[in-house]
Every structure is written in structure tokens, then in C-alpha cells.
N, C-alpha and C positions, 0 to 999 in steps of 0.2 A: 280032589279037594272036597273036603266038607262045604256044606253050605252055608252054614253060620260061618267058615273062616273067610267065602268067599265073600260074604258079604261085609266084614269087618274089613277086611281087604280094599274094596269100593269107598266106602265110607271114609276111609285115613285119605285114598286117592283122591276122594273130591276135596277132604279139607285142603289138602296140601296144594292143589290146583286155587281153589277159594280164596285160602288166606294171600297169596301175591293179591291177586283183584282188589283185594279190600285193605291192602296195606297204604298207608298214608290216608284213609279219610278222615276228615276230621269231621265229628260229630258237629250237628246243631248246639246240644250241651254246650259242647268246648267252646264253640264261637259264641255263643249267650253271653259264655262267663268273661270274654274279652268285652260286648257291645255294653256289659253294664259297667264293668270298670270303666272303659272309656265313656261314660256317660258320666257315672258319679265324677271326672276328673274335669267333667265341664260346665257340668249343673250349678256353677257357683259362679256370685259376679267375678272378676266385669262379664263375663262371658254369657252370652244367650245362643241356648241351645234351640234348634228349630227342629223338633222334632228330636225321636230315639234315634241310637247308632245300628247299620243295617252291616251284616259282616256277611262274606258269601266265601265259598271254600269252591276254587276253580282248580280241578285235578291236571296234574302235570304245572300249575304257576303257583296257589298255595291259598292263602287266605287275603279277604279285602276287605276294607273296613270301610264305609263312607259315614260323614256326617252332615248336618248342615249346622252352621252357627252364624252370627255376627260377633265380630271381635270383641264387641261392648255392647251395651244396651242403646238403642238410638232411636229415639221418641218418631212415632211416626204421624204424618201430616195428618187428621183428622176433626171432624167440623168442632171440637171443644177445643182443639190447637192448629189454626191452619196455617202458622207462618214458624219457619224454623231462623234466630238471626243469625248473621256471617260468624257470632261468636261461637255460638252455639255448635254452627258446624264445622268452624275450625277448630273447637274442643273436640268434637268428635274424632275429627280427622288426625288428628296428634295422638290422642289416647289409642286410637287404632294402629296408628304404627307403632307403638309400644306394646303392645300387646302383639305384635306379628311373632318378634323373635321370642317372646314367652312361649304360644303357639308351635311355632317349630321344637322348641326344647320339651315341649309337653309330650309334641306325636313321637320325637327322638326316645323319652321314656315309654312311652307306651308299644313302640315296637321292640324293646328290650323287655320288656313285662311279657308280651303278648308272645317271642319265641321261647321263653320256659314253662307260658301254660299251654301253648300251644303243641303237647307233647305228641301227637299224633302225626303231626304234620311234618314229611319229610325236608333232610335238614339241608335237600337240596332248592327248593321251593322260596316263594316270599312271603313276606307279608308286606301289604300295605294299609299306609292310613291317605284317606283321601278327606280335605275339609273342604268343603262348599260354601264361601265367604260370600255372607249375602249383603244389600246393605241397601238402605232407604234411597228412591230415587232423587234426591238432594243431595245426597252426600258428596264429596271429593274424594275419586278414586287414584290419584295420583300413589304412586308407589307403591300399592294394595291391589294383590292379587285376588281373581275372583274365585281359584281353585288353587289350592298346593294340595300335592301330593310328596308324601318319603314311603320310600320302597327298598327292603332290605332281605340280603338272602340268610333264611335263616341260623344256616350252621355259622357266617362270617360275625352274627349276633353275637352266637353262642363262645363261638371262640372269642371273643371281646371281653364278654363278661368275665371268662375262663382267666382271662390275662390280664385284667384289671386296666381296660385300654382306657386312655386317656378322652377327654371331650371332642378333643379334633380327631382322637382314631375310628370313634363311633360314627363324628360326622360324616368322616371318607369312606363308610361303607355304607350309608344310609344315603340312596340316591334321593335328589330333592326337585321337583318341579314347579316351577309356578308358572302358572298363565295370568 
């Protein structure tokens, strides 16, 4: 064999070997361009965001997204305001359970956004959205989770979208956690 063929030869065997390895990562890029959408879809009232959205791409599970928020704005104790009244923070505590199921229907959109930009990521994989529900130490936590999490596989998305699945068919494939 010539030595120019045999090295062309090598060269195709490494790609070929290579490209499995590298099939399904998802670039930094691609997960930026998910943490900023889901950022711009929280940056508005009521909603206070704590901080950017962090996305992490775990090989073999798929992509994760965390955030931290408060469900509404909620004034915090300090020496120009040090007394919050029972009205005050049962407005809060109401306004926050209305915004839960907005919330959930938000991270539902955003994990159907998130498996068509997410085109790298194999269709066997997830995605998840994790919110981090924080809240002033006054507050009433009754019925208000301090974490939900939905986690969904991406091709069960994909075929959804594909078949114009109803609200409740997206829901029964978008697993839902709250603690």
C-alpha cells in the first residue's frame, strides 16, 4: 500500500470511531440559547428571578436546567420596613398559589421549546426544568412547594408536538415533582 492511502485509511478510521463518542453532546451554545429563553420567560412580574438560569448536559440523561425564583415579589423585612401585616402576607400567600399552576404551565412550554432547540441531544434522553421556590422567612408555606421539578423524554416531546397532543397528553408525559 502506498503511504499517503495508508494514511488516509487511519484518518477516516479515527473519524469513524470519534464520531460515536461525540454523538449526542450538546454544546454550551445550545444550552446558553435555552438558559436565556427561559430566563427572558421569567424576568417579568409577578415573577422574581434570583439569579441567571444554569443548564448542565449529563451524557447518558440529557439536559438540566435549574433556577431560582420567588413566585411574586415579596417585600423583605428590613430596618426602613421591619413589620410585614397578616394582610400583607396573606396577599402574598394567595397571589402565590396562583401563580403555581401558571408556573408549571410555563416549565410544560419550556420543555417543548427546549426538545426542538435542543437538536443535538439524543431523542432517548431528558430534559429537565428544576425551580427553586424561595420565599421570605414570614411567609405561609402551606400548599407551596419549595422545589418542582418536570422531566420529560425527549423524543415522547417530540412526538406530541408531531401529533398535536392535547394539554392533558403533554401533561402525562412530562413527569412532575414537588417537594
Amino acid at each position: 500500500m502506498r503511504p499517503a492511502f495508508k494514511t488516509g485509511l487511519f484518518a477516516l478510521s479515527a473519524i469513524c470511531v470519534a464520531v460515536p463518542l461525540f454523538a449526542g453532546i450538546v454544546s454550551m451554545s445550545a444550552l446558553k440559547v435555552v438558559e436565556q429563553f427561559t430566563d427572558a420567560q421569567f424576568k417579568v412580574e409577578p415573577w422574581e428571578m434570583l439569579g441567571d438560569t444554569r443548564g448542565s448536559y449529563l451524557p447518558g440523561y440529557g439536559a438540566v436546567f435549574t433556577f431560582e425564583m420567588s413566585l411574586v415579589h415579596a417585600p423583605m423585612i428590613w430596618p426602613f420596613q421591619m413589620t410585614i401585616t397578616p394582610e400583607e402576607k396573606n396577599s402574598i400567600h394567595n397571589r402565590k398559589l396562583k401563580q403555581l399552576p401558571v408556573l408549571k404551565q410555563s416549565m410544560r412550554d419550556l420543555i417543548v421549546k427546549s426538545a426542538s432547540t435542543l437538536t443535538t441531544l439524543p431523542a432517548s434522553e431528558n430534559i429537565v426544568f428544576e425551580a427553586h421556590l424561595l420565599s421570605q422567612p414570614y411567609e405561609e408555606q402551606e400548599g407551596l412547594p419549595w422545589r418542582l421539578t418536570m422531566t420529560a423524554q425527549r423524543q415522547k416531546v417530540l412526538d406530541a408536538v408531531q401529533h398535536r397532543a392535547s394539554p392533558a397528553d403533554f401533561a402525562a408525559i412530562i413527569e412532575e415533582r414537588k417537594e
